[in-house]
CHARMM internal coordinates of N, CA and C (Angstrom, degrees):
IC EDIT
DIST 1 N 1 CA 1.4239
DIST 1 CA 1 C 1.5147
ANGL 1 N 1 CA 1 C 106.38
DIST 1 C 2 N 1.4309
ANGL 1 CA 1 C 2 N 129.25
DIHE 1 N 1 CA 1 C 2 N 130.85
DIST 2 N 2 CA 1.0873
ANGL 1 C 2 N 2 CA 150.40
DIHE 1 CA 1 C 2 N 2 CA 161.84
DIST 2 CA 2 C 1.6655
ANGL 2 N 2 CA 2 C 144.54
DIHE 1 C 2 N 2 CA 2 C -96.50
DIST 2 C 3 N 1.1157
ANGL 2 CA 2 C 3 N 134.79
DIHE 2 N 2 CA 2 C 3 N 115.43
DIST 3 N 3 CA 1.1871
ANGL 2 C 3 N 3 CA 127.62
DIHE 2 CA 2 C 3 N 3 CA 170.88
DIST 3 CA 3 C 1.8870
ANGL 3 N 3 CA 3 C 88.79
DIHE 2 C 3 N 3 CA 3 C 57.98
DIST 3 C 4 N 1.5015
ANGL 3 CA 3 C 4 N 98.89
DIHE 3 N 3 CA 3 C 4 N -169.51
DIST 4 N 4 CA 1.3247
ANGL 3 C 4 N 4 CA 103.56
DIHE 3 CA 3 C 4 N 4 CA -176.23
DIST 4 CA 4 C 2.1121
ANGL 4 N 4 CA 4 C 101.91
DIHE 3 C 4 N 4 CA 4 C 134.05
DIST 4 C 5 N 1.1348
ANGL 4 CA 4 C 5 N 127.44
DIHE 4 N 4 CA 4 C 5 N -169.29
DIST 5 N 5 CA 1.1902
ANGL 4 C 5 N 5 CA 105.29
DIHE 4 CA 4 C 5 N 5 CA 170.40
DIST 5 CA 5 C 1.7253
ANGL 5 N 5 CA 5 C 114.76
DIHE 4 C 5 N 5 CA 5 C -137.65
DIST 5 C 6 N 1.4042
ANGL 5 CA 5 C 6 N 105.34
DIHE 5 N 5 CA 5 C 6 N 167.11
DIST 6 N 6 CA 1.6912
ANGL 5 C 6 N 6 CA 108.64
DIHE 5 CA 5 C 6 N 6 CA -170.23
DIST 6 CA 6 C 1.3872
ANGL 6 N 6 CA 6 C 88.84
DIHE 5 C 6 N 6 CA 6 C -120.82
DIST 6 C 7 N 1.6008
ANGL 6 CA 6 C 7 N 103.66
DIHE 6 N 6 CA 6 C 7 N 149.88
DIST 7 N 7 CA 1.7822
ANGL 6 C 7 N 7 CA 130.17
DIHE 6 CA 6 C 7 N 7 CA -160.45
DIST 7 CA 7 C 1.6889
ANGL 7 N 7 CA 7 C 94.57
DIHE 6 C 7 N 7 CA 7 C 38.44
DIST 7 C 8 N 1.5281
ANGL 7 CA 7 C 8 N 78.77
DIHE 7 N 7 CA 7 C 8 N -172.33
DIST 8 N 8 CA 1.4919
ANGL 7 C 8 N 8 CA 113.36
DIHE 7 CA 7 C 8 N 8 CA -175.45
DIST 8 CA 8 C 1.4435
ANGL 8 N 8 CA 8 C 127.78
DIHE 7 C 8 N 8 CA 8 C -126.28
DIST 8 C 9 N 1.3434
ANGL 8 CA 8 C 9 N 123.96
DIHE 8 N 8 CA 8 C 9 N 146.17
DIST 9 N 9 CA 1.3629
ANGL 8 C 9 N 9 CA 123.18
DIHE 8 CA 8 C 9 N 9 CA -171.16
DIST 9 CA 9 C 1.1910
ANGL 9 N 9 CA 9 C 129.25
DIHE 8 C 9 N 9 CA 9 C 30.44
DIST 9 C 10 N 1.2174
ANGL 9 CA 9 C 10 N 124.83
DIHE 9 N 9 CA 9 C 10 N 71.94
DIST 10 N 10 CA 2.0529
ANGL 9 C 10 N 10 CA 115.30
DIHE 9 CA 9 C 10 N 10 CA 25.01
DIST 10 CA 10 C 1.7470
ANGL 10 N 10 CA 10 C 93.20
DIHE 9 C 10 N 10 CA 10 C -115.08
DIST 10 C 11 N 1.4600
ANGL 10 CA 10 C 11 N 96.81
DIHE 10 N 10 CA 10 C 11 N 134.91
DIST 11 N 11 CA 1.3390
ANGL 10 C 11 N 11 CA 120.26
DIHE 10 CA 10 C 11 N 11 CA 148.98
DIST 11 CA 11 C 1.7744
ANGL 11 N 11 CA 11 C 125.47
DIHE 10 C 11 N 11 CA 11 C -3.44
DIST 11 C 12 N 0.5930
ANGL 11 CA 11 C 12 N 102.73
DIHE 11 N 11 CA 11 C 12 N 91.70
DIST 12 N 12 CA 1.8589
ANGL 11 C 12 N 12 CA 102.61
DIHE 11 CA 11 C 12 N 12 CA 175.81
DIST 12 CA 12 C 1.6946
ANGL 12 N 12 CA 12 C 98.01
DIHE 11 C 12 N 12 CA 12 C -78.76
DIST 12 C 13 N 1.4399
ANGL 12 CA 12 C 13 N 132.75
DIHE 12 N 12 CA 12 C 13 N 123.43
DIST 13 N 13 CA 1.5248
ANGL 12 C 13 N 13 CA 132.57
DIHE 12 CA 12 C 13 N 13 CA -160.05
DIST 13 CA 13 C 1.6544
ANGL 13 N 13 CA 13 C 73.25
DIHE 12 C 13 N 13 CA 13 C -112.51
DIST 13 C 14 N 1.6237
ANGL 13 CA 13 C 14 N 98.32
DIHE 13 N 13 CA 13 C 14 N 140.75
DIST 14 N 14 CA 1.4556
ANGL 13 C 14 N 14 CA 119.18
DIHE 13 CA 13 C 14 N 14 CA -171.70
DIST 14 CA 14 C 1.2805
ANGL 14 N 14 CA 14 C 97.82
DIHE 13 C 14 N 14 CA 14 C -124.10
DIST 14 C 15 N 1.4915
ANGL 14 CA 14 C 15 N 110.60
DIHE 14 N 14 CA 14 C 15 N 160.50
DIST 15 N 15 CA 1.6284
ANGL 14 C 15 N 15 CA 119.11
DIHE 14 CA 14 C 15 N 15 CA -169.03
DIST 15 CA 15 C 2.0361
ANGL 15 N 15 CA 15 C 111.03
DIHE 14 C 15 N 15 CA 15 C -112.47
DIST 15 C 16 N 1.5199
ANGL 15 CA 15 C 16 N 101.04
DIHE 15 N 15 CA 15 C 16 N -21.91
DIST 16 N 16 CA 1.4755
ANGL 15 C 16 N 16 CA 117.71
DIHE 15 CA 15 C 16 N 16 CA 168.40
DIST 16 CA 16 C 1.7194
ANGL 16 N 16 CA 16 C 116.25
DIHE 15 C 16 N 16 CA 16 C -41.76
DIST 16 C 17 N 1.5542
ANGL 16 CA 16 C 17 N 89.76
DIHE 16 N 16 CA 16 C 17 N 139.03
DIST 17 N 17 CA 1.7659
ANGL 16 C 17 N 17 CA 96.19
DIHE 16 CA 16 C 17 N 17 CA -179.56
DIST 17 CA 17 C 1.7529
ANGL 17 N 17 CA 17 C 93.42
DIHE 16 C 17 N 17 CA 17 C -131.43
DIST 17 C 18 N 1.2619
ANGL 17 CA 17 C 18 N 106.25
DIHE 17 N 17 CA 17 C 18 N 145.27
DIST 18 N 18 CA 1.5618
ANGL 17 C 18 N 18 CA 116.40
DIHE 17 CA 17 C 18 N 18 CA -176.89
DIST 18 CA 18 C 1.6577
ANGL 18 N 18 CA 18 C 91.69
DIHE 17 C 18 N 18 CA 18 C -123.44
DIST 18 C 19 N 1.7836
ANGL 18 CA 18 C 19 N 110.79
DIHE 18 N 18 CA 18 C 19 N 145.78
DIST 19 N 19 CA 1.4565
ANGL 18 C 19 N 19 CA 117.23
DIHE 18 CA 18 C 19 N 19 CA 167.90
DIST 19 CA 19 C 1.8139
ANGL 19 N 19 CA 19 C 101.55
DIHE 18 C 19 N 19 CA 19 C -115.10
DIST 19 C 20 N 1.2786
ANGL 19 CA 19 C 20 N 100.56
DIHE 19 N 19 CA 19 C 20 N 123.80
DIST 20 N 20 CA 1.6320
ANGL 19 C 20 N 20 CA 113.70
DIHE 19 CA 19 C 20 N 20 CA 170.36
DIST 20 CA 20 C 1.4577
ANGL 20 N 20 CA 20 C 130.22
DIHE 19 C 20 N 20 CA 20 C -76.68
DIST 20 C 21 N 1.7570
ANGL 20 CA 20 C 21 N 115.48
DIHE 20 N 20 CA 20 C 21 N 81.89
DIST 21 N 21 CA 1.7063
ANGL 20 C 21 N 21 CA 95.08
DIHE 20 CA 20 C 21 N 21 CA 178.74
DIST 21 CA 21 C 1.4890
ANGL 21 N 21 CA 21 C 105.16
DIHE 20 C 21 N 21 CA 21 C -78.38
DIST 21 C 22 N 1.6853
ANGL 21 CA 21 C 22 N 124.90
DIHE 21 N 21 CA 21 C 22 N 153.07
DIST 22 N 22 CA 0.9554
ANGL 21 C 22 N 22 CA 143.99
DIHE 21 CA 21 C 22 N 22 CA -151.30
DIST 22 CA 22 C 0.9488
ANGL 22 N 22 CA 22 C 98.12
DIHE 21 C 22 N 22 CA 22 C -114.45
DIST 22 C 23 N 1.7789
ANGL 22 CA 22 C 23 N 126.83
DIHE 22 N 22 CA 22 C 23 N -41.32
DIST 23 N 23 CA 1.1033
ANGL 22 C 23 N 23 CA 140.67
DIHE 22 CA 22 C 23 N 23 CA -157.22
DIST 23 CA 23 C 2.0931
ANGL 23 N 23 CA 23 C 101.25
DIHE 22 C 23 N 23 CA 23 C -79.28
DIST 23 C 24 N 1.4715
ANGL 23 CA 23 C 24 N 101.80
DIHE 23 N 23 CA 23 C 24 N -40.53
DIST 24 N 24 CA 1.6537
ANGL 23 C 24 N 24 CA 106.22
DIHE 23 CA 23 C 24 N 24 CA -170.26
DIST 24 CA 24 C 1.5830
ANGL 24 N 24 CA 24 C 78.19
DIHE 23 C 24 N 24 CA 24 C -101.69
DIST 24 C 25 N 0.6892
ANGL 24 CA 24 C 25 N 150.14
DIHE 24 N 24 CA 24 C 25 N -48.63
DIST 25 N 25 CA 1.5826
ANGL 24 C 25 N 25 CA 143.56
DIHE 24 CA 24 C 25 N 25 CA -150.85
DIST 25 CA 25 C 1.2383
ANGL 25 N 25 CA 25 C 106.92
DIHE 24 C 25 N 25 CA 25 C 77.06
DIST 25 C 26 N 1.2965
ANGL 25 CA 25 C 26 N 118.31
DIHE 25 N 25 CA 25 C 26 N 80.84
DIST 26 N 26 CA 1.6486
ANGL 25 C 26 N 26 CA 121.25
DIHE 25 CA 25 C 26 N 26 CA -173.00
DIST 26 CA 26 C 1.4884
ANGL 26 N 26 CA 26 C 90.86
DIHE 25 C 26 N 26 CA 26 C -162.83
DIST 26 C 27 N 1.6233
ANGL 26 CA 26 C 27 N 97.09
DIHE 26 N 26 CA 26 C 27 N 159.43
DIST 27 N 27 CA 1.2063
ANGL 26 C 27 N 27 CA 117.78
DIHE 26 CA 26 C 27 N 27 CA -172.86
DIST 27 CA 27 C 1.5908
ANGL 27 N 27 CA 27 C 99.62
DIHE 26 C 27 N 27 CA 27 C -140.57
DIST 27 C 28 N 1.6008
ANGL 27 CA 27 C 28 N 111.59
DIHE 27 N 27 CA 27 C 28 N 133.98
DIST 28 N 28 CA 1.4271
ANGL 27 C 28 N 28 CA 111.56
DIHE 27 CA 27 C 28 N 28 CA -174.45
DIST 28 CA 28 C 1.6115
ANGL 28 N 28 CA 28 C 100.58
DIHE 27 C 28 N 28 CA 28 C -140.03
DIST 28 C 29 N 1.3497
ANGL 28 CA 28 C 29 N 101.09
DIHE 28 N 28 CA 28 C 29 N 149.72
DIST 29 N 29 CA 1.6667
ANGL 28 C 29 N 29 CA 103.68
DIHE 28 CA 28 C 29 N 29 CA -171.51
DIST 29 CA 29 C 1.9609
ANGL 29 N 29 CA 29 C 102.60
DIHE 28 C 29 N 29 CA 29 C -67.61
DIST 29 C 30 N 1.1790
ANGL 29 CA 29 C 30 N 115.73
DIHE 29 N 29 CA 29 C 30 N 165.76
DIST 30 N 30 CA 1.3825
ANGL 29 C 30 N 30 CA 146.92
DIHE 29 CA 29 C 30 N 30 CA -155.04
DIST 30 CA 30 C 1.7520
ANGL 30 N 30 CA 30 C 109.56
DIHE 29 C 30 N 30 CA 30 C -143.05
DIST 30 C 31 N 1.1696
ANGL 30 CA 30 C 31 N 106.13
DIHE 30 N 30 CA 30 C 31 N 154.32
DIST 31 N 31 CA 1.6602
ANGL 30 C 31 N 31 CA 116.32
DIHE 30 CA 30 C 31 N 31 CA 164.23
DIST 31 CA 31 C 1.2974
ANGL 31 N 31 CA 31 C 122.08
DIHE 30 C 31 N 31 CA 31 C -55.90
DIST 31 C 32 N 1.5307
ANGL 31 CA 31 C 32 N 120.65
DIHE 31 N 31 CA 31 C 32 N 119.96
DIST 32 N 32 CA 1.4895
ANGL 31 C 32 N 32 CA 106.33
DIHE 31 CA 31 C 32 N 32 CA -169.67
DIST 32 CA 32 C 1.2214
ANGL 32 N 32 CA 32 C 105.57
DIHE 31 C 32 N 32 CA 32 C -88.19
DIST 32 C 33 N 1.6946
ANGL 32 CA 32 C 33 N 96.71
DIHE 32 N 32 CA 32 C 33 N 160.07
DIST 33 N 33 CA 1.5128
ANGL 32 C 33 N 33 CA 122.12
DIHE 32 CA 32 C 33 N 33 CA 162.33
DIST 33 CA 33 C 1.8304
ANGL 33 N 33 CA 33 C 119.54
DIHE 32 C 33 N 33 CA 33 C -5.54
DIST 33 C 34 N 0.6890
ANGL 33 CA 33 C 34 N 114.39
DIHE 33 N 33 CA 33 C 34 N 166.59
DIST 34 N 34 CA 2.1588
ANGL 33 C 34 N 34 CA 107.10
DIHE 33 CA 33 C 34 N 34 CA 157.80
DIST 34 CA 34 C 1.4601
ANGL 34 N 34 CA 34 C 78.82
DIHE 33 C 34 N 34 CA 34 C -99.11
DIST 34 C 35 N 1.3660
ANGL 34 CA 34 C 35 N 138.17
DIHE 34 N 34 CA 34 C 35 N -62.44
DIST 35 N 35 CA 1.4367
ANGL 34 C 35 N 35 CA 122.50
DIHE 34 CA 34 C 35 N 35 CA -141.37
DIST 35 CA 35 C 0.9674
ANGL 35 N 35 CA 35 C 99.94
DIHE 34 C 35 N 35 CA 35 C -130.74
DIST 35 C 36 N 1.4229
ANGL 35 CA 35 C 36 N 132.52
DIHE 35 N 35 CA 35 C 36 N 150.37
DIST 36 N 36 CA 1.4266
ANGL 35 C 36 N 36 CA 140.09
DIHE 35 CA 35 C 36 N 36 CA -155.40
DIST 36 CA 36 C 1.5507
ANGL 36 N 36 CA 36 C 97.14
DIHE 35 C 36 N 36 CA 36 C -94.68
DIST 36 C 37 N 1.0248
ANGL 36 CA 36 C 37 N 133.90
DIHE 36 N 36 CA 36 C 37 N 154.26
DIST 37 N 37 CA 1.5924
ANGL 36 C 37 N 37 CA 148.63
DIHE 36 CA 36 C 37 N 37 CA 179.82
DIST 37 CA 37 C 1.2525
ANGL 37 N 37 CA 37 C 122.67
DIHE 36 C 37 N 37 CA 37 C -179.15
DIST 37 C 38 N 1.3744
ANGL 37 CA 37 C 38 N 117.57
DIHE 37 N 37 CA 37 C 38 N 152.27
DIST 38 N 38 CA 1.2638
ANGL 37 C 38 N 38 CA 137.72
DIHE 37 CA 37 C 38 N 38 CA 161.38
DIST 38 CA 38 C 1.2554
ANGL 38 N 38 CA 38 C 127.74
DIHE 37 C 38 N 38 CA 38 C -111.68
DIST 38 C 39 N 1.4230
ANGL 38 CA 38 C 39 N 144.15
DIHE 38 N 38 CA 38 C 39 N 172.69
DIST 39 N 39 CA 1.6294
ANGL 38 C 39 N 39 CA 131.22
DIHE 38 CA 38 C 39 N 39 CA 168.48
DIST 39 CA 39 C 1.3408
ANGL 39 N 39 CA 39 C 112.25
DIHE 38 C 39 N 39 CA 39 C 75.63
DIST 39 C 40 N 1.5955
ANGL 39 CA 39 C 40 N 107.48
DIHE 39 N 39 CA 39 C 40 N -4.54
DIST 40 N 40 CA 2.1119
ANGL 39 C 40 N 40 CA 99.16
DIHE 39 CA 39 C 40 N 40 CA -170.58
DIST 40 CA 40 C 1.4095
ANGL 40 N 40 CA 40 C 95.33
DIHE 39 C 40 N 40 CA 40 C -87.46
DIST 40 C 41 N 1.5316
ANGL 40 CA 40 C 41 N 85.21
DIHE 40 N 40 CA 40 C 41 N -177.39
DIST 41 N 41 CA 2.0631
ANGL 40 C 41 N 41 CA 105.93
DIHE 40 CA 40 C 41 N 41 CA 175.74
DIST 41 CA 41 C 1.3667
ANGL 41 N 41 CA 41 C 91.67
DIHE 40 C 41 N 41 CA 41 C -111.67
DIST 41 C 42 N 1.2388
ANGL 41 CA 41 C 42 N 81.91
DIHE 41 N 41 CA 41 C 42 N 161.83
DIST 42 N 42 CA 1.8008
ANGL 41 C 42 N 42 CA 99.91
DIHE 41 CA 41 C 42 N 42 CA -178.79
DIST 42 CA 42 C 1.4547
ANGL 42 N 42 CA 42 C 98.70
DIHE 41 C 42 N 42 CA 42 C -160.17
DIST 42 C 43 N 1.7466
ANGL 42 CA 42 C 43 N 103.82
DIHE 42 N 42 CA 42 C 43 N 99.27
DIST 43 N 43 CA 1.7654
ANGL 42 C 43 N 43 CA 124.77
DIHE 42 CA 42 C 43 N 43 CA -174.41
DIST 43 CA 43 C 1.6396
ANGL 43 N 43 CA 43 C 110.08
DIHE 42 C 43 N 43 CA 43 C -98.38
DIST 43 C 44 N 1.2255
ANGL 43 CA 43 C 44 N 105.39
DIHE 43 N 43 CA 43 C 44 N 122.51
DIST 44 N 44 CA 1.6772
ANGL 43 C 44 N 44 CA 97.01
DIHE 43 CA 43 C 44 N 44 CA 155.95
DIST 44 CA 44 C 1.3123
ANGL 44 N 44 CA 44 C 140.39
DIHE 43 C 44 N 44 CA 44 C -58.88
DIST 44 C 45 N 1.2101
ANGL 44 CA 44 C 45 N 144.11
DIHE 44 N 44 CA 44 C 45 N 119.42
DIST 45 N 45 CA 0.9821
ANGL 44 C 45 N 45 CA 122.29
DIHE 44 CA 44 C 45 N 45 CA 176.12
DIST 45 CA 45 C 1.4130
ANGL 45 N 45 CA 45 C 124.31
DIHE 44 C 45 N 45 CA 45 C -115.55
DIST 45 C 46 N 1.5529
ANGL 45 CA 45 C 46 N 114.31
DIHE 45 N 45 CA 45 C 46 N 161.47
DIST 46 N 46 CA 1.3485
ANGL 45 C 46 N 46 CA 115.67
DIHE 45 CA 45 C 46 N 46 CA -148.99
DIST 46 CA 46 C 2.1048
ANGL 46 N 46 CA 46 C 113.72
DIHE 45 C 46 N 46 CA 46 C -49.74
DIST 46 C 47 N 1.3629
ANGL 46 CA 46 C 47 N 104.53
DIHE 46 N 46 CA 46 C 47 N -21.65
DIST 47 N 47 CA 1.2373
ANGL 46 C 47 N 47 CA 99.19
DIHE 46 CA 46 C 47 N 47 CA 174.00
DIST 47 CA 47 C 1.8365
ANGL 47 N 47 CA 47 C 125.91
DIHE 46 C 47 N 47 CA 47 C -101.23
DIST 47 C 48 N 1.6728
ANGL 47 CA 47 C 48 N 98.66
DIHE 47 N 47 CA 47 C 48 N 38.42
DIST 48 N 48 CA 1.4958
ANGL 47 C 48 N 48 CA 115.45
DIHE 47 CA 47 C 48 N 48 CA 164.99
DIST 48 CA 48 C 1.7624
ANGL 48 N 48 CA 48 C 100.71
DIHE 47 C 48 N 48 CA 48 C 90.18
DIST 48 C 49 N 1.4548
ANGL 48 CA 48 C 49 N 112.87
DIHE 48 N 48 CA 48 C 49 N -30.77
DIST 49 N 49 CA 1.3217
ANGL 48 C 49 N 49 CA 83.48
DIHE 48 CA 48 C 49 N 49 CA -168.69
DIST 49 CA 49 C 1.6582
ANGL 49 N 49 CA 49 C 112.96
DIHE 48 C 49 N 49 CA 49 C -104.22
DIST 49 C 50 N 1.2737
ANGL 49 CA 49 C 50 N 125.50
DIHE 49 N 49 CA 49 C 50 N -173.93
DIST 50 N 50 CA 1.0981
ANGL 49 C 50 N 50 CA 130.39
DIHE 49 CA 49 C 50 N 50 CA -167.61
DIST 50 CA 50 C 1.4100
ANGL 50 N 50 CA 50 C 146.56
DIHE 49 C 50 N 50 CA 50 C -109.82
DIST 50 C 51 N 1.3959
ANGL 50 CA 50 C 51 N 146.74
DIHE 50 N 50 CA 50 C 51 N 100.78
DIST 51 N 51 CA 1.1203
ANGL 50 C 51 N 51 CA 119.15
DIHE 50 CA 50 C 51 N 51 CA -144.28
DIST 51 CA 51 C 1.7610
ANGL 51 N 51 CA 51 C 102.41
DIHE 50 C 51 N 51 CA 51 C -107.65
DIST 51 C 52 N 1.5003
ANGL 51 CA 51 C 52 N 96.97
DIHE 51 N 51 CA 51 C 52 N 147.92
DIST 52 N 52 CA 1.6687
ANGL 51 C 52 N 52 CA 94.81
DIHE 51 CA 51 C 52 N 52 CA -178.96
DIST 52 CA 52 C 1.8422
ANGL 52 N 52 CA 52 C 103.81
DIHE 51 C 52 N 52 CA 52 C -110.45
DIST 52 C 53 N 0.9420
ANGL 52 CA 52 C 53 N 110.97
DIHE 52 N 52 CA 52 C 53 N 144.28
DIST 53 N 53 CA 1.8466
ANGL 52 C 53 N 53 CA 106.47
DIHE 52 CA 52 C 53 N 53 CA 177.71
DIST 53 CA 53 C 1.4586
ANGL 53 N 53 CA 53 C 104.35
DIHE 52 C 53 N 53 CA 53 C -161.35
DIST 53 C 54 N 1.4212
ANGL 53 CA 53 C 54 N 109.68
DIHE 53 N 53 CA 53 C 54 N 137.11
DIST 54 N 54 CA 1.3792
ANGL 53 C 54 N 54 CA 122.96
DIHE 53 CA 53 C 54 N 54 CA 159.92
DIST 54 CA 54 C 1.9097
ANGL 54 N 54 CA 54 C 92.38
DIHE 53 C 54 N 54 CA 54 C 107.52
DIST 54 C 55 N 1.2196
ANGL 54 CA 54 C 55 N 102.72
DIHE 54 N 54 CA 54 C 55 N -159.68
DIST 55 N 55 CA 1.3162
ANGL 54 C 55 N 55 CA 114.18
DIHE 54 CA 54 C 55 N 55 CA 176.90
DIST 55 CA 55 C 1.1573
ANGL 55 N 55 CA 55 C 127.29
DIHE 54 C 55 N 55 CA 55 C 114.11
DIST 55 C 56 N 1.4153
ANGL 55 CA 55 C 56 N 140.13
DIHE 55 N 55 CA 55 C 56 N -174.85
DIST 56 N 56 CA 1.4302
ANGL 55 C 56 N 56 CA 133.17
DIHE 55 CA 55 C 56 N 56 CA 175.02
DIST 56 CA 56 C 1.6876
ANGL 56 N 56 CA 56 C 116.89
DIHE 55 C 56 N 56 CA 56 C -133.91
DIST 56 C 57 N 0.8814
ANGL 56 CA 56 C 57 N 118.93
DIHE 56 N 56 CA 56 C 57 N 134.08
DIST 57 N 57 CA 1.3760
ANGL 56 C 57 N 57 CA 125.99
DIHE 56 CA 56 C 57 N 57 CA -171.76
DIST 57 CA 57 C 1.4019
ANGL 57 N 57 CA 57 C 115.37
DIHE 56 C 57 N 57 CA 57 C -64.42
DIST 57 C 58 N 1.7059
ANGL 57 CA 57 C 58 N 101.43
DIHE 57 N 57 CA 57 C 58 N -42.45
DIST 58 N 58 CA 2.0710
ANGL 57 C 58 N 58 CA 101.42
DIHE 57 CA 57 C 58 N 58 CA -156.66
DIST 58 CA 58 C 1.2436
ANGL 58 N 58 CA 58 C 88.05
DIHE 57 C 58 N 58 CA 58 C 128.70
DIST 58 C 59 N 1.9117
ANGL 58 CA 58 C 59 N 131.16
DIHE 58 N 58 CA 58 C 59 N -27.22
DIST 59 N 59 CA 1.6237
ANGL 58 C 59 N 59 CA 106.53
DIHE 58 CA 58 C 59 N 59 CA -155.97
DIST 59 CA 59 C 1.6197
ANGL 59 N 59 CA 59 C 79.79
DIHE 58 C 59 N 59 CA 59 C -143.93
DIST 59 C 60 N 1.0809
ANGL 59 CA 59 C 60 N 124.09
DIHE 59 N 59 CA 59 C 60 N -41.16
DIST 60 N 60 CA 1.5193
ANGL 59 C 60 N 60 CA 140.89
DIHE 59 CA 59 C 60 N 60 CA -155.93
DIST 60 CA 60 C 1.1796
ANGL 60 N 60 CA 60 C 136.21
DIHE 59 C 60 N 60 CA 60 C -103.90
DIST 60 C 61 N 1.4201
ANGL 60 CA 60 C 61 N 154.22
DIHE 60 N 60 CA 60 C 61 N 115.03
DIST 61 N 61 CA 1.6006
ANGL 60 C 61 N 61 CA 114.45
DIHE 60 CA 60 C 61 N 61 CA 172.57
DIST 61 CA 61 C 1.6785
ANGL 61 N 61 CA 61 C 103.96
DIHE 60 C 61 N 61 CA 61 C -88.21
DIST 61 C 62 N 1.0940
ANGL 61 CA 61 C 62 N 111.36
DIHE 61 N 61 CA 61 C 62 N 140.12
DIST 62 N 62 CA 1.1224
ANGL 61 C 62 N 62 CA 140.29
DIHE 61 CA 61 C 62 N 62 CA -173.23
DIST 62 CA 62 C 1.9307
ANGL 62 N 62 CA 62 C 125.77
DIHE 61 C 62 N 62 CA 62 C -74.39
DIST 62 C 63 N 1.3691
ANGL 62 CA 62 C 63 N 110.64
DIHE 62 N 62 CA 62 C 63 N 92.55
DIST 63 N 63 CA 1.3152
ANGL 62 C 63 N 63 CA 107.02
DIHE 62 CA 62 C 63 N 63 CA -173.24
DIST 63 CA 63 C 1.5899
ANGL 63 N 63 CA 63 C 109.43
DIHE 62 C 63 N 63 CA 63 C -96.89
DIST 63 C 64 N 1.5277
ANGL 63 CA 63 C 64 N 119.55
DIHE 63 N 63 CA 63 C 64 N 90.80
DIST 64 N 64 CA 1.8569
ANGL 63 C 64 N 64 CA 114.62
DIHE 63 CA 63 C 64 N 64 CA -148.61
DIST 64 CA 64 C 1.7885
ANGL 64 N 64 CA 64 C 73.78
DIHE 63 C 64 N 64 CA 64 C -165.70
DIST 64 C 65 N 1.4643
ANGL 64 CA 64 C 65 N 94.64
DIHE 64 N 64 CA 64 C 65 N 147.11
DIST 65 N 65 CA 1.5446
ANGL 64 C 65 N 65 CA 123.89
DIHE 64 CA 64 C 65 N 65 CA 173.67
DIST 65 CA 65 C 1.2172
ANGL 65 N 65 CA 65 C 107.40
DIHE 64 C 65 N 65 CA 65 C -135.00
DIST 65 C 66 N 1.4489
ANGL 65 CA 65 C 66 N 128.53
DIHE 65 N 65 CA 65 C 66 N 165.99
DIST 66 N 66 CA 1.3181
ANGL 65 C 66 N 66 CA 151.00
DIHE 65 CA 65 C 66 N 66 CA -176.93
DIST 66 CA 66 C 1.0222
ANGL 66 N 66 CA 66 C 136.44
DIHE 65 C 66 N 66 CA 66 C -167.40
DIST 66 C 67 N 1.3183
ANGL 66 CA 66 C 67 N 137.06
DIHE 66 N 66 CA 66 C 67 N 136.39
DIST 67 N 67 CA 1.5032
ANGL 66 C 67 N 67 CA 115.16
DIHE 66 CA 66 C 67 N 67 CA -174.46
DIST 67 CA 67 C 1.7199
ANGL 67 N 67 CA 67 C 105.73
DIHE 66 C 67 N 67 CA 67 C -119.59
DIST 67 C 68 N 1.2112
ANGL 67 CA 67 C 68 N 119.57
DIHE 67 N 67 CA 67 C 68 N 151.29
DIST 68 N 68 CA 1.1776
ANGL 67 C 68 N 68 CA 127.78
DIHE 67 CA 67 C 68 N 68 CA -179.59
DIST 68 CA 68 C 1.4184
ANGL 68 N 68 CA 68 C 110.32
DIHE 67 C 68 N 68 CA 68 C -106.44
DIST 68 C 69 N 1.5354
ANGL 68 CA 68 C 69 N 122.10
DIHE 68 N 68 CA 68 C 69 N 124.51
DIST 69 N 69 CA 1.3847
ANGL 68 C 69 N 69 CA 92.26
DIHE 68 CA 68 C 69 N 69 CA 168.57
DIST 69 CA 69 C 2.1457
ANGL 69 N 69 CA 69 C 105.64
DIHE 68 C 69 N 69 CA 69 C -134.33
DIST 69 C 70 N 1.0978
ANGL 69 CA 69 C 70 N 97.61
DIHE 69 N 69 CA 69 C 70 N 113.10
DIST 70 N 70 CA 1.5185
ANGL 69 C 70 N 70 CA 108.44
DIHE 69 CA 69 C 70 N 70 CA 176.16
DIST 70 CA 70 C 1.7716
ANGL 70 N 70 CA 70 C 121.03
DIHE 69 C 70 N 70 CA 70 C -41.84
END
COOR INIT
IC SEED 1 N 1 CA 1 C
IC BUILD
């Protein structure tokens, strides 16, 4: 899980990434974002890691990519 936003109206766009084990059912913090966003995709790709693109800031929509790699 990536970015996403804190409170409400208006959106505070957060830069935090969470990793999900499935197996313990736990969630542990991760390397954040470069840039904080909300509204993006975040695709796997076939060689495990992840790319995040698009999104919205709070002020902006956001034309920025990234790749994550676990």
């Amino acid at each position: 899980m990536a970015g996403g936003c804190s409170g409400y109206s208006p959106c505070a766009a957060t830069n935090t990434a969470e990793l999900y084990d499935a197996f313990n059912n736990h969630w542990s913090p991760a390397a954040s974002l470069n840039a904080a966003s909300n509204a993006h995709t975040a695709t796997l790709l076939s060689n495990g890691k992840v790319l995040v693109a698009g999104g919205y800031n709070g002020t902006a929509i956001l034309s920025r990519s990234e790749i994550y790699d676990p």
